[in-house]
DSSP file (Angstrom, degrees, kcal/mol; ACC not computed):
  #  RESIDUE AA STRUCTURE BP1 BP2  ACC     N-H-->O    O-->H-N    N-H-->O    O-->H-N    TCO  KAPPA ALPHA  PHI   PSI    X-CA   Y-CA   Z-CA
    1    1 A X              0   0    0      0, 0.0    31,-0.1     0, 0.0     2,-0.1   0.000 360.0 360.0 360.0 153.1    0.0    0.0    0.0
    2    2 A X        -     0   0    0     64,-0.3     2,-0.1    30,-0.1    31,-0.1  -0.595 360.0-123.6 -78.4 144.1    1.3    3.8   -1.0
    3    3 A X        -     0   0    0      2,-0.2    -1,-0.0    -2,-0.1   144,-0.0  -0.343  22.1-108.6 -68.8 153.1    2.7    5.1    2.5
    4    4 A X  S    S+     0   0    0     -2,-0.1    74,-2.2    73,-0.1     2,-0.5   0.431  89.8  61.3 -61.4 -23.1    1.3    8.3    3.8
    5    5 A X        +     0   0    0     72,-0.1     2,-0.3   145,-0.1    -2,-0.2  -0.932  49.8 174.8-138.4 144.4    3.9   10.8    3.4
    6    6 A X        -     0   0    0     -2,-0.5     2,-0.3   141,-0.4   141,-0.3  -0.945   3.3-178.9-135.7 144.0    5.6   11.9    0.4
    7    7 A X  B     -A  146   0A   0    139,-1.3   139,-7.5    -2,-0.3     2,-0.4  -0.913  40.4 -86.1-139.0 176.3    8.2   14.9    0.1
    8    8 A X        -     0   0    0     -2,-0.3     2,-0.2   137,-0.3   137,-0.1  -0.821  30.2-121.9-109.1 151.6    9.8   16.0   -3.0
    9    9 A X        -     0   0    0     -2,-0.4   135,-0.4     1,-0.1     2,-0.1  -0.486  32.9-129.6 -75.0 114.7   12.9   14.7   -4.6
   10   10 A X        +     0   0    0     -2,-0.2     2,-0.2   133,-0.1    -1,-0.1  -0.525  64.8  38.6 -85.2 166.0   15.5   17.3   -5.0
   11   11 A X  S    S-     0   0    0     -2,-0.1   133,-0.0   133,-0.0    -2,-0.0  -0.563  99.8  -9.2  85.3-149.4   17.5   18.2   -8.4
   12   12 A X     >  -     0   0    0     -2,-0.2     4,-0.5     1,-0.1     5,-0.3  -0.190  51.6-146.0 -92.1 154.1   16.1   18.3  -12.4
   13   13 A X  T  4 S+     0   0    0      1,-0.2     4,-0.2     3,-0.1     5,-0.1   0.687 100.1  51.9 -90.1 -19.5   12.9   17.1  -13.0
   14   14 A X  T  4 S+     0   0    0      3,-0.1    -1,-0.2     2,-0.1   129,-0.0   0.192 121.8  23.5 -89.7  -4.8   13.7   16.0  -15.9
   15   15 A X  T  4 S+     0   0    0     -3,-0.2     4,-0.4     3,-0.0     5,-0.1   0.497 119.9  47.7 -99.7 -68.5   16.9   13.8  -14.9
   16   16 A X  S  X S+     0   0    0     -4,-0.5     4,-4.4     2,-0.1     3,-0.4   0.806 103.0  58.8 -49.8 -55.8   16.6   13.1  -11.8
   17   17 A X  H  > S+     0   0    0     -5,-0.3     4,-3.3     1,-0.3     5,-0.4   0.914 104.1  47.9 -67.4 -31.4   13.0   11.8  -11.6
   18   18 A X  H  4 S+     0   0    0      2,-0.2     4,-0.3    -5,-0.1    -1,-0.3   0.723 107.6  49.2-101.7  14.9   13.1    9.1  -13.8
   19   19 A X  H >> S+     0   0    0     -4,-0.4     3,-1.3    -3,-0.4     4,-1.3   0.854 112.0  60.8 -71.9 -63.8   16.3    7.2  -12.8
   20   20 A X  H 3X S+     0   0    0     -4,-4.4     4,-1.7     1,-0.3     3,-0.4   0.803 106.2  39.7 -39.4 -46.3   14.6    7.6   -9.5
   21   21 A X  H 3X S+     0   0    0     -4,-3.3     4,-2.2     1,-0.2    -1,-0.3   0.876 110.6  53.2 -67.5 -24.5   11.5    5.8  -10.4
   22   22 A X  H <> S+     0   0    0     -3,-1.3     4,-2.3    -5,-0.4    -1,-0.2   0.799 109.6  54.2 -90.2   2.4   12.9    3.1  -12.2
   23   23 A X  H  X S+     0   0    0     -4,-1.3     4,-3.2    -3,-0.4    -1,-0.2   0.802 111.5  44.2 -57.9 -33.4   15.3    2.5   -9.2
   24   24 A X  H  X S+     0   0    0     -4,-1.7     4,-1.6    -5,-0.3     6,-0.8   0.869 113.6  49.7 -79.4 -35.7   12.5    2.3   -6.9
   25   25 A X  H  < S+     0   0    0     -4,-2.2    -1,-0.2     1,-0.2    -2,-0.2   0.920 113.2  49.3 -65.5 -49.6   10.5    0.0   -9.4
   26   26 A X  H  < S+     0   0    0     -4,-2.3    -2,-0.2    -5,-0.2    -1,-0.2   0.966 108.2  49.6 -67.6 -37.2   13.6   -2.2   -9.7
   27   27 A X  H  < S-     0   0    0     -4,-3.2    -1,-0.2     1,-0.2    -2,-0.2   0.980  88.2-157.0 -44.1 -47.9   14.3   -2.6   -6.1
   28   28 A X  S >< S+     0   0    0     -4,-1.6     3,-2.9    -5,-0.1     4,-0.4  -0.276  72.1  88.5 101.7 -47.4   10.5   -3.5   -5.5
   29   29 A X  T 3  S+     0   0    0      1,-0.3    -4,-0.1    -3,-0.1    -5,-0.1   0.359  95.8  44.8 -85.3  21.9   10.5   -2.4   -1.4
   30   30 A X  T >   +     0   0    0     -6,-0.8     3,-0.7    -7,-0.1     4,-0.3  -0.073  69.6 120.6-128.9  74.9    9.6    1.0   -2.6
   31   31 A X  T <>  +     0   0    0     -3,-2.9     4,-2.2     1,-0.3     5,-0.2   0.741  65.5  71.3 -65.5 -25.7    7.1    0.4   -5.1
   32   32 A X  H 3> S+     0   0    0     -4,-0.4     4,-1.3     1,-0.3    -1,-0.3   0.948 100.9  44.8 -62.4 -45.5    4.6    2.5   -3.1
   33   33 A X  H <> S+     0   0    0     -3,-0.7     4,-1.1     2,-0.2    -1,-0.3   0.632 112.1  53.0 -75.0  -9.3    6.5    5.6   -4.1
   34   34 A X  H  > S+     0   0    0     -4,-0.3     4,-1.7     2,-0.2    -2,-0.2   0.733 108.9  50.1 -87.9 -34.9    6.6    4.1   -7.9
   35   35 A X  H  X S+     0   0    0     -4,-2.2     4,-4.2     2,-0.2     5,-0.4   0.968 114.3  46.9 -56.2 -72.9    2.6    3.7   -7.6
   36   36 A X  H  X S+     0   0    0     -4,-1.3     4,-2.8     1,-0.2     5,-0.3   0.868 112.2  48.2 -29.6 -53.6    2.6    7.5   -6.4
   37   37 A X  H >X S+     0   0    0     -4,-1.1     4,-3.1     1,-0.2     3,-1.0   0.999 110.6  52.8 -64.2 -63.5    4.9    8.5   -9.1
   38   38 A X  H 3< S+     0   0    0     -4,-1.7    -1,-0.2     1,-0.3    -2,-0.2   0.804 112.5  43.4 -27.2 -54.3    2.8    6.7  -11.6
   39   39 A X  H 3< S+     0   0    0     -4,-4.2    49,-0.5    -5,-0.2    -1,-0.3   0.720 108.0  52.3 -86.0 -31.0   -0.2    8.3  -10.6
   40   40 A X  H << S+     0   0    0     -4,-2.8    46,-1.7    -3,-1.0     2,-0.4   0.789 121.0  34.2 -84.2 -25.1    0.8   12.2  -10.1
   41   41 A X     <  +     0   0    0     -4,-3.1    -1,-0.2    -5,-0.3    44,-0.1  -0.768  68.8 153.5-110.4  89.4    2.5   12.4  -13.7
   42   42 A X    >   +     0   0    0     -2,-0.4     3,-2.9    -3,-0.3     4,-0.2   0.878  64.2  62.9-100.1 -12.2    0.2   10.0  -15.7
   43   43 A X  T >> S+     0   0    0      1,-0.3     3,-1.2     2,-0.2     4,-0.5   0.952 104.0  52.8 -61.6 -30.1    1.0   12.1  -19.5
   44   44 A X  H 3> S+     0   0    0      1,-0.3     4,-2.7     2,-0.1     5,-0.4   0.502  78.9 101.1-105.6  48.2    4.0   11.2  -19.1
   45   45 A X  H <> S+     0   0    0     -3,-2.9     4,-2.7     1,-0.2    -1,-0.3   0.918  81.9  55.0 -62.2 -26.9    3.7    7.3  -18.6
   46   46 A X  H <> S+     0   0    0     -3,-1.2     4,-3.1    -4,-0.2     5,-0.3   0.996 109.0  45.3 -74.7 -48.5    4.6    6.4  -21.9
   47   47 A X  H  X S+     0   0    0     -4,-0.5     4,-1.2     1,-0.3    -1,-0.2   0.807 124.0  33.9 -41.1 -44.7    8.0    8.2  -21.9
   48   48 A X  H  X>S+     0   0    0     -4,-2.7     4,-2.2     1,-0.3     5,-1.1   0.942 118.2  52.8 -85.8 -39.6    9.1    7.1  -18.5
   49   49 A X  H  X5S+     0   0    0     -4,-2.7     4,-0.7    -5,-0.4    -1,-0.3   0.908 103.6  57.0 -53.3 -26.7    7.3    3.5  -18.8
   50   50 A X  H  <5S+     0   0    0     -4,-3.1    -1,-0.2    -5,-0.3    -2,-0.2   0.991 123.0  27.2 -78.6 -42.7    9.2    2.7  -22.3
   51   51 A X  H  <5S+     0   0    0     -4,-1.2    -1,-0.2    -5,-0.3    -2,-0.2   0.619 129.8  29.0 -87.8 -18.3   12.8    3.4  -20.1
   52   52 A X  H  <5S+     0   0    0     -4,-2.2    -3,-0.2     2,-0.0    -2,-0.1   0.352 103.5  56.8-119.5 -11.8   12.3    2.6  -17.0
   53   53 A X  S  <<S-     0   0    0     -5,-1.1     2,-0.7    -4,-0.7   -31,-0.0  -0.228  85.1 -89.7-102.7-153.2    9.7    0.0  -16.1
   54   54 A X        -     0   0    0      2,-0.2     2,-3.0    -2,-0.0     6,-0.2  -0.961  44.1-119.1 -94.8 114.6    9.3   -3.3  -17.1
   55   55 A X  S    S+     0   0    0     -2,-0.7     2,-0.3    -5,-0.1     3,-0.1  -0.389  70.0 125.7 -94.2 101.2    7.3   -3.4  -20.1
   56   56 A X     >  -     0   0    0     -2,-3.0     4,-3.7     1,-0.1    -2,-0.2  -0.930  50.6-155.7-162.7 119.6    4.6   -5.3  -18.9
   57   57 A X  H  > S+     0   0    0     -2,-0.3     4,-1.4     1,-0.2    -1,-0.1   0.735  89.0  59.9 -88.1 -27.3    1.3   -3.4  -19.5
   58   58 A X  H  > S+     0   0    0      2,-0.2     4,-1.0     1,-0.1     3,-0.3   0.973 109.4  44.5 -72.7 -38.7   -0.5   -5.5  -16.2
   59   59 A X  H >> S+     0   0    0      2,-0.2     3,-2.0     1,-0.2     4,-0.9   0.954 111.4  46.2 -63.2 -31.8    1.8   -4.3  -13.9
   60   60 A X  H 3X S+     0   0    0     -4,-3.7     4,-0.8     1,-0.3    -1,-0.2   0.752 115.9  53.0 -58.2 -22.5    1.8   -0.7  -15.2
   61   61 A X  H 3< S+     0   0    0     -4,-1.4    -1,-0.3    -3,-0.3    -2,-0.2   0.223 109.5  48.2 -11.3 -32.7   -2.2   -1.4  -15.0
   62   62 A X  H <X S+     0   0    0     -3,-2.0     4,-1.5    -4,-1.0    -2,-0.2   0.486 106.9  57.0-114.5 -14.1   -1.9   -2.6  -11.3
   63   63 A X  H  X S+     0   0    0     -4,-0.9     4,-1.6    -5,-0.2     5,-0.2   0.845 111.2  37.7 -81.1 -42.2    0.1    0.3  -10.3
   64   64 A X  H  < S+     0   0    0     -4,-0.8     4,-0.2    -5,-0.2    -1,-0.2   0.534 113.8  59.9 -98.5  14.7   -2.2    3.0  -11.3
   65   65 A X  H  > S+     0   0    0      3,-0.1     4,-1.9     2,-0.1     5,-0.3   0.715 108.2  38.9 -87.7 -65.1   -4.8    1.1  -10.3
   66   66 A X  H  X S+     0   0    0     -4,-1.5     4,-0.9     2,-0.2   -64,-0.3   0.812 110.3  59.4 -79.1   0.5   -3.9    0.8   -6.9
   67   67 A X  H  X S+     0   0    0     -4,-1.6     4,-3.1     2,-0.2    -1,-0.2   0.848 104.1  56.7 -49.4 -55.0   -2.6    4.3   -6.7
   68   68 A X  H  4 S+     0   0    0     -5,-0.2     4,-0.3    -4,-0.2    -2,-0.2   0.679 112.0  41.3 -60.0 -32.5   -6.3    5.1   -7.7
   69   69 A X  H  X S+     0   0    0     -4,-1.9     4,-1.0     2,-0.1    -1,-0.2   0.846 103.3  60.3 -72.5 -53.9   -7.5    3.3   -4.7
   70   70 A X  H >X S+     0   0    0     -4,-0.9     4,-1.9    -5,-0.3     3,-1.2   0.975 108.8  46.3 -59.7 -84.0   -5.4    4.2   -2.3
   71   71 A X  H 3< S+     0   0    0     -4,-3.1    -2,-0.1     1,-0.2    -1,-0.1   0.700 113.8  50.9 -26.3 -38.3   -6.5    8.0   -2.9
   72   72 A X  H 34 S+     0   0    0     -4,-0.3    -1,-0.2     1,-0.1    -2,-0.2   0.764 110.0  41.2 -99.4  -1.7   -9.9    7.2   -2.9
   73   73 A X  H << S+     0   0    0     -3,-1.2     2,-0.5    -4,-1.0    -2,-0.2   0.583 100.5  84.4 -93.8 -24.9  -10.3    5.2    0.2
   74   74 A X     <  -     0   0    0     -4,-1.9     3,-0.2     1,-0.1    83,-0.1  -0.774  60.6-150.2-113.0 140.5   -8.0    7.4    2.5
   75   75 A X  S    S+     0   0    0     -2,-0.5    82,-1.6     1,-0.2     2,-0.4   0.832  80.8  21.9 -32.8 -63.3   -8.9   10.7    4.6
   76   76 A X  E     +B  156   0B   0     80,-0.2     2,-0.4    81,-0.0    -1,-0.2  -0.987  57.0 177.6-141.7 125.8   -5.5   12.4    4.6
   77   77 A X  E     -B  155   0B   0     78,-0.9    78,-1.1    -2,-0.4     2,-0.2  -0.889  26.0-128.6-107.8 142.6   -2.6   12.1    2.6
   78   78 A X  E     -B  154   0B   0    -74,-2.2     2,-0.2    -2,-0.4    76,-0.2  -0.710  35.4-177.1 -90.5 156.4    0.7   14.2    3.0
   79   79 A X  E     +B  153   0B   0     74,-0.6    74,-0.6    -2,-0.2    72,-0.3  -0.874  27.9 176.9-150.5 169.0    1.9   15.9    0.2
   80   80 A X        +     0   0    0     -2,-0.2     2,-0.4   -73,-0.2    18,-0.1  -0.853  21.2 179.3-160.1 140.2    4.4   17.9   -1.4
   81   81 A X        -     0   0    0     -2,-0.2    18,-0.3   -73,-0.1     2,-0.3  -0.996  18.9-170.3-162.1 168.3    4.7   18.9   -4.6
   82   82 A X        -     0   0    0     61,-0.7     2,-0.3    -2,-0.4    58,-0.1  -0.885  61.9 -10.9-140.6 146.3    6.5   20.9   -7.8
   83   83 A X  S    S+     0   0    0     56,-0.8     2,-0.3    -2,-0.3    56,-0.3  -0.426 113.1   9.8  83.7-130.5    5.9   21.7  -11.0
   84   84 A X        -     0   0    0     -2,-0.3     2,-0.7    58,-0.2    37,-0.2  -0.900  59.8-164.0 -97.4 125.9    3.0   20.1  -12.6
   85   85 A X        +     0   0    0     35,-0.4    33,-0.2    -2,-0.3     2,-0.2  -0.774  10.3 173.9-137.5 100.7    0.4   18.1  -10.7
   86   86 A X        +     0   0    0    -46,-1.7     2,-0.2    -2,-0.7    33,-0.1  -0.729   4.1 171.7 -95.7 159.9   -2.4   15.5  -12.3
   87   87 A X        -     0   0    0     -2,-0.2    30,-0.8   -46,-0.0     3,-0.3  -0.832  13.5-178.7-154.5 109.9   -4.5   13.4  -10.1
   88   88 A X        +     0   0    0    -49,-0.5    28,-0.2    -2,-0.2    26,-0.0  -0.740  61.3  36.3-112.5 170.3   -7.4   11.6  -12.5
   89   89 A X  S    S+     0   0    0      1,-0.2     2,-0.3    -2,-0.2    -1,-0.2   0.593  70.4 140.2  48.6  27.5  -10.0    9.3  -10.9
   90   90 A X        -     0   0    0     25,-0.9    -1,-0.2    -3,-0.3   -18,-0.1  -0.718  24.8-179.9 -58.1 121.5  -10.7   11.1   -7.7
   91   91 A X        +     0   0    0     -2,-0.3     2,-0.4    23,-0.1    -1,-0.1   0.540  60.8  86.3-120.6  -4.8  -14.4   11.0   -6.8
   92   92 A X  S    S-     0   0    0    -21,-0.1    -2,-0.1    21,-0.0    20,-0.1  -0.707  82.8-116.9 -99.1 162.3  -13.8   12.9   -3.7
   93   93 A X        +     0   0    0     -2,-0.4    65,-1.3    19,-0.1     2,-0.3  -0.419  46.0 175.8 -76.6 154.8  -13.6   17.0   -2.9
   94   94 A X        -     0   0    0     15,-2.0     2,-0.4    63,-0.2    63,-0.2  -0.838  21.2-129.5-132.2-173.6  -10.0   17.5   -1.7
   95   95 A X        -     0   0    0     61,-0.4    61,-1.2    -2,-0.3     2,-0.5  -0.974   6.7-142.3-133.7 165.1   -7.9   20.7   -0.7
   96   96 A X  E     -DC 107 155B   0     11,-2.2    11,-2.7    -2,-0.4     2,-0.4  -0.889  10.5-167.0-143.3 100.6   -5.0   21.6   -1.7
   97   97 A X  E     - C   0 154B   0     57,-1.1    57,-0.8    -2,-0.5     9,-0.2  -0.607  30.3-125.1 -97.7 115.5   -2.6   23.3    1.0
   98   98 A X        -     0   0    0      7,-0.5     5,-0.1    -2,-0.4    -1,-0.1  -0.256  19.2-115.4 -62.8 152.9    0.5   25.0   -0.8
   99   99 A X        +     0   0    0    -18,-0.3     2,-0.6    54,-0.1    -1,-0.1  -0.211  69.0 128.3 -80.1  28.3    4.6   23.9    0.4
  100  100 A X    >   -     0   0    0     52,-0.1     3,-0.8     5,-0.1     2,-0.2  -0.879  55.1-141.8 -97.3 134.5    5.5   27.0    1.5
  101  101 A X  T 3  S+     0   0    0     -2,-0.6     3,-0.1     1,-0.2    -2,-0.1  -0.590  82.1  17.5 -69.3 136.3    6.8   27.4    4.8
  102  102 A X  T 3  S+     0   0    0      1,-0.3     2,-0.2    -2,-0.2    -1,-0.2   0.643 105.9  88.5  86.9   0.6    5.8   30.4    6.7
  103  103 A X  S <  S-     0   0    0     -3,-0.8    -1,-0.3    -5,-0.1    -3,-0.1  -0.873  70.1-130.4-136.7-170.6    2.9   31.3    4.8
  104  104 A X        +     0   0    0     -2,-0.2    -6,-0.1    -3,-0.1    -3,-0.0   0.275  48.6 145.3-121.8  18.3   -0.8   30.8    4.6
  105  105 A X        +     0   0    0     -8,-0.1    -7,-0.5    -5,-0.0     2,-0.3   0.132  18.4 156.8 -30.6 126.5   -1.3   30.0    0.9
  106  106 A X        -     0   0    0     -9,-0.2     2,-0.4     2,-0.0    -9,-0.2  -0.823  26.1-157.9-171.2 148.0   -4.0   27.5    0.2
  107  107 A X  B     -D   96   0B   0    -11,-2.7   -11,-2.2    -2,-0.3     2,-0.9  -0.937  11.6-141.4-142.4 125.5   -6.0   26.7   -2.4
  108  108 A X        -     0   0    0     -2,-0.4     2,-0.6   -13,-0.2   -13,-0.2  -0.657   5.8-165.9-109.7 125.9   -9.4   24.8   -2.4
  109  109 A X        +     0   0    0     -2,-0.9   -15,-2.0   -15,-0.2     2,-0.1  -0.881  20.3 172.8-102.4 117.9  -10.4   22.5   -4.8
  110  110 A X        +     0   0    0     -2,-0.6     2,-0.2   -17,-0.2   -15,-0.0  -0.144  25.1  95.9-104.0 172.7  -14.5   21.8   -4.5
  111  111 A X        -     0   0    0      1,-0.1     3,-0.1    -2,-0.1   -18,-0.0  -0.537  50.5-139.7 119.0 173.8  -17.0   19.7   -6.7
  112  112 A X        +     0   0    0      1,-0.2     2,-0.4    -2,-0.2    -1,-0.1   0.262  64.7 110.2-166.4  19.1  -18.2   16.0   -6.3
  113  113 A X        -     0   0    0      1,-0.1    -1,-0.2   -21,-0.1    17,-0.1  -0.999  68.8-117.7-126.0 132.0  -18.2   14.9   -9.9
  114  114 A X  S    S+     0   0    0     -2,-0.4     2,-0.3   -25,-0.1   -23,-0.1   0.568  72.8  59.0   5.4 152.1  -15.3   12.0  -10.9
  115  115 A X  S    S+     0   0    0     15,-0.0   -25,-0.9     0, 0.0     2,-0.1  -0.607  92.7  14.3 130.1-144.3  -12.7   12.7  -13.3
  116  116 A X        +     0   0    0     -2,-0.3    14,-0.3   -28,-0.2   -28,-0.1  -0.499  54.1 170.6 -73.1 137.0   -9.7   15.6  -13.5
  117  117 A X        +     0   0    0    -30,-0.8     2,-0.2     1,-0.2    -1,-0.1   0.769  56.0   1.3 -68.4 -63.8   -9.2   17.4  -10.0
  118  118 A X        +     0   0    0    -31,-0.3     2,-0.4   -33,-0.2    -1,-0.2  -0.804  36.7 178.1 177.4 123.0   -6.3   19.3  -10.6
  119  119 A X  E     -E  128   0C   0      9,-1.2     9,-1.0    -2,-0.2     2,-0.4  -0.853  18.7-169.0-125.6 135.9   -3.7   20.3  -12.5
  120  120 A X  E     -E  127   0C   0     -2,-0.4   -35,-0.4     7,-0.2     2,-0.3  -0.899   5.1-178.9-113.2 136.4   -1.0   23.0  -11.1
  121  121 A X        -     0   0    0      5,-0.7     5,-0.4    -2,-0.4    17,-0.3  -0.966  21.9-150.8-137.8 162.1    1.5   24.7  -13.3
  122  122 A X  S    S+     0   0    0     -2,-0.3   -38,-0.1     2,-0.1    -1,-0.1   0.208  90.8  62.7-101.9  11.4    4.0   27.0  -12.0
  123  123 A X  S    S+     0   0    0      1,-0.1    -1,-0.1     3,-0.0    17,-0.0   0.851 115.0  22.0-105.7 -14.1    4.1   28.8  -15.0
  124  124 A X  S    S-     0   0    0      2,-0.1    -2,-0.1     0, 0.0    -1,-0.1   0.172 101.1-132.5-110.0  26.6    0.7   30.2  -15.6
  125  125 A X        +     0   0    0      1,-0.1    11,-0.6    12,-0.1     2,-0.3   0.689  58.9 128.4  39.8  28.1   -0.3   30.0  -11.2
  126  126 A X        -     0   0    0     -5,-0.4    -5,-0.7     9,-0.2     2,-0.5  -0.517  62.7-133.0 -89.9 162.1   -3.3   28.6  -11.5
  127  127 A X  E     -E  120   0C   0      7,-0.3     7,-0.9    -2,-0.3     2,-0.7  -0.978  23.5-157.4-111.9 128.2   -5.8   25.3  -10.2
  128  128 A X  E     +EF 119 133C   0     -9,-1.0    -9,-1.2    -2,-0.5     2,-0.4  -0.953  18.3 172.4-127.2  97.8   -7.4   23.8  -13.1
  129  129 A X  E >   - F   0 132C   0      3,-2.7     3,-3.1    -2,-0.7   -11,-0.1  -0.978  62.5 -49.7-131.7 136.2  -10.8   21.8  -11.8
  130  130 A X  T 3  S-     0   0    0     -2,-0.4   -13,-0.1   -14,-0.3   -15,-0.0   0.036 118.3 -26.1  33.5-122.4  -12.9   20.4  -14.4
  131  131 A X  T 3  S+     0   0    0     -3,-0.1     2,-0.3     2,-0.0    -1,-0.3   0.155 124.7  74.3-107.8  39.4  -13.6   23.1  -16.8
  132  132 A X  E <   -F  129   0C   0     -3,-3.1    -3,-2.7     2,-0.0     2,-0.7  -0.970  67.9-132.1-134.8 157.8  -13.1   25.9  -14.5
  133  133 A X  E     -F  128   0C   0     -2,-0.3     2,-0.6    -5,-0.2    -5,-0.2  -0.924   6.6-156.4-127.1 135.2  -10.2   27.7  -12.8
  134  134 A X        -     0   0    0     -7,-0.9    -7,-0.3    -2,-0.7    -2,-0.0  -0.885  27.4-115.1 -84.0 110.8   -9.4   28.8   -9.4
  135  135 A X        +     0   0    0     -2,-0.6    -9,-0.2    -9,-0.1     2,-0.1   0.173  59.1 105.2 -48.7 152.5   -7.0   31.4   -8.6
  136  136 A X        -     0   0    0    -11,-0.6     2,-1.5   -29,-0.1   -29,-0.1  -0.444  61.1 -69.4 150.3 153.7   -3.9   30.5   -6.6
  137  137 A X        -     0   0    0     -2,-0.1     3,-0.2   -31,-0.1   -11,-0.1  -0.431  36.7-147.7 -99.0 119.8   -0.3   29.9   -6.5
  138  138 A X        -     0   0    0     -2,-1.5     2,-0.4   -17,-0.3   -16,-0.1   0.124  31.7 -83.2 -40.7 157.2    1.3   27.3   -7.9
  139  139 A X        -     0   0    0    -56,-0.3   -56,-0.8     1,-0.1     3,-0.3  -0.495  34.9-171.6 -49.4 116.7    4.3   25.4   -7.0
  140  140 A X  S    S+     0   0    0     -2,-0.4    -1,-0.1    -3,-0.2   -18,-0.1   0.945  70.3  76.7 -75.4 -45.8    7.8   27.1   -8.1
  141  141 A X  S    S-     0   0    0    -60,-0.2    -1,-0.2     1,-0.1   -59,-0.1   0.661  73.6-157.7 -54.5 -36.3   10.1   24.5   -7.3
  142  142 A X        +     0   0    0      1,-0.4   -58,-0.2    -3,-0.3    -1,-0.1   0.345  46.7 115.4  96.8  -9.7    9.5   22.0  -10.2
  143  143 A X        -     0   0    0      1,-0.1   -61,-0.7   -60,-0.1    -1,-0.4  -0.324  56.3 -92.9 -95.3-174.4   10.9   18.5   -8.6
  144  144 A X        -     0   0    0   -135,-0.4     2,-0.3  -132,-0.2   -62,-0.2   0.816  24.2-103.1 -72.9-142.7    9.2   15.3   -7.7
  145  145 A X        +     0   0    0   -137,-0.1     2,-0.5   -64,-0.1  -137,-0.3  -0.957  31.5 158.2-141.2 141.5    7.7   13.4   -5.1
  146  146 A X  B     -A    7   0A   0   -139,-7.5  -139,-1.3    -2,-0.3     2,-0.1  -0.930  45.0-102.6-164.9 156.5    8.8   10.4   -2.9
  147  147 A X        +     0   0    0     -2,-0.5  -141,-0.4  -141,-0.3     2,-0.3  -0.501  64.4 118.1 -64.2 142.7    7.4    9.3    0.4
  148  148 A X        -     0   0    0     -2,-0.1     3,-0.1     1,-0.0     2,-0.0  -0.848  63.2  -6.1-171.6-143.3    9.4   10.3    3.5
  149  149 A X  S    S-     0   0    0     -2,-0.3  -143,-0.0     1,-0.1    -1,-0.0  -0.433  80.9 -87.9 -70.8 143.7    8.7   12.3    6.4
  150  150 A X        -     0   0    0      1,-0.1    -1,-0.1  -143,-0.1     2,-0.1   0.099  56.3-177.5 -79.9 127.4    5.8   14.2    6.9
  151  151 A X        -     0   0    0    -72,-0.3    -1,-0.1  -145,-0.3   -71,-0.1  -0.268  35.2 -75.9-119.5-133.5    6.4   17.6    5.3
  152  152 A X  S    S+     0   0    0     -2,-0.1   -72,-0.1   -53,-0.1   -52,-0.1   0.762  97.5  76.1 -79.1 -37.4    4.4   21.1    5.0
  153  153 A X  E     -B   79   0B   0    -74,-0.6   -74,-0.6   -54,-0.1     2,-0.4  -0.163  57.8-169.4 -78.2 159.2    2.0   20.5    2.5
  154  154 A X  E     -BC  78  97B   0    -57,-0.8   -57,-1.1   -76,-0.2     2,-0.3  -0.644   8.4-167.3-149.5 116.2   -1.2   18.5    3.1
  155  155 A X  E     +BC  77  96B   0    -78,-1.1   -78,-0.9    -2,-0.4     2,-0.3  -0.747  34.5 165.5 -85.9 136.3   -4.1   17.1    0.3
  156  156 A X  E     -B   76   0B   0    -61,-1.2   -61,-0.4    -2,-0.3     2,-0.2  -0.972  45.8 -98.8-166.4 163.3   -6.9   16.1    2.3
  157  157 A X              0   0    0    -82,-1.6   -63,-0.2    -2,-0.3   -64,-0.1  -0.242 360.0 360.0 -55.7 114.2  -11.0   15.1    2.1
  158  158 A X              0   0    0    -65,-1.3    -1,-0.2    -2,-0.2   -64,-0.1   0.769 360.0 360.0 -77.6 360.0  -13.1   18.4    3.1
């Protein structure tokens, strides 16, 4: 099962993250952060699946399956996050408390029909739920995610 707490992965996002998942994938004891991974970037499954996973289309299939599960069955997940943030197959309202320290930034995402939540970019600061947008500021920082000690941010059920 995905562990509760997730922090972001420091250095390029674009370097960094996907050696990191396919380490995690190949080890196996933290496939719960590979689920996670799986599930917060899903456009870019093919790139990272075709180099880093096993190409074997039931496990990638079981990953973002139980990812999907895992989100929708539990109250509070920690978070942290950078960059750009999909979350698809959420049937519950969540909020979405920004990873700055020291301020009071928070941004609530409402609504009770299925589907796209929420997408963050840091370049145009925005919340993107369903086909409407919420003011707020995005993440700057631009890295990853990977479970480890409880940090600042918090996703959780309202």
């Amino acid at each position: 099962m995905i562990g509760d707490y997730m922090q972001i992965l420091g250095g390029d996002c674009y370097s960094d993250y996907p050696s990191a998942i396919g380490e995690m994938i190949r080890d196996y004891h933290d496939q719960d952060a590979a689920i996670c991974m799986f599930m917060a970037h899903s456009p870019m499954f093919s790139a990272f699946d075709m180099r880093f996973v096993p190409q074997d289309n039931l496990l990638q299939e079981r990953l973002r399956n139980e990812c999907f599960r895992f989100l929708q069955t539990r109250d509070n997940v920690k978070f942290c996050h950078g960059g750009n943030i999909h979350v698809r197959s959420i049937t519950k309202p969540l909020v979405f408390v920004e990873d700055d320290p020291g301020t009071d930034d928070k941004i609530e995402v409402g609504g009770s029909e299925p589907g796209w939540i929420v997408e963050g970019s840091e370049r145009h600061g925005l919340i993107e739920y369903g086909q409407g947008w919420v003011g707020g500021r995005a993440g700057t920082i631009g890295n990853w995610f990977l479970p480890r000690k409880p940090d600042t941010a918090i996703i959780t059920t309202l």
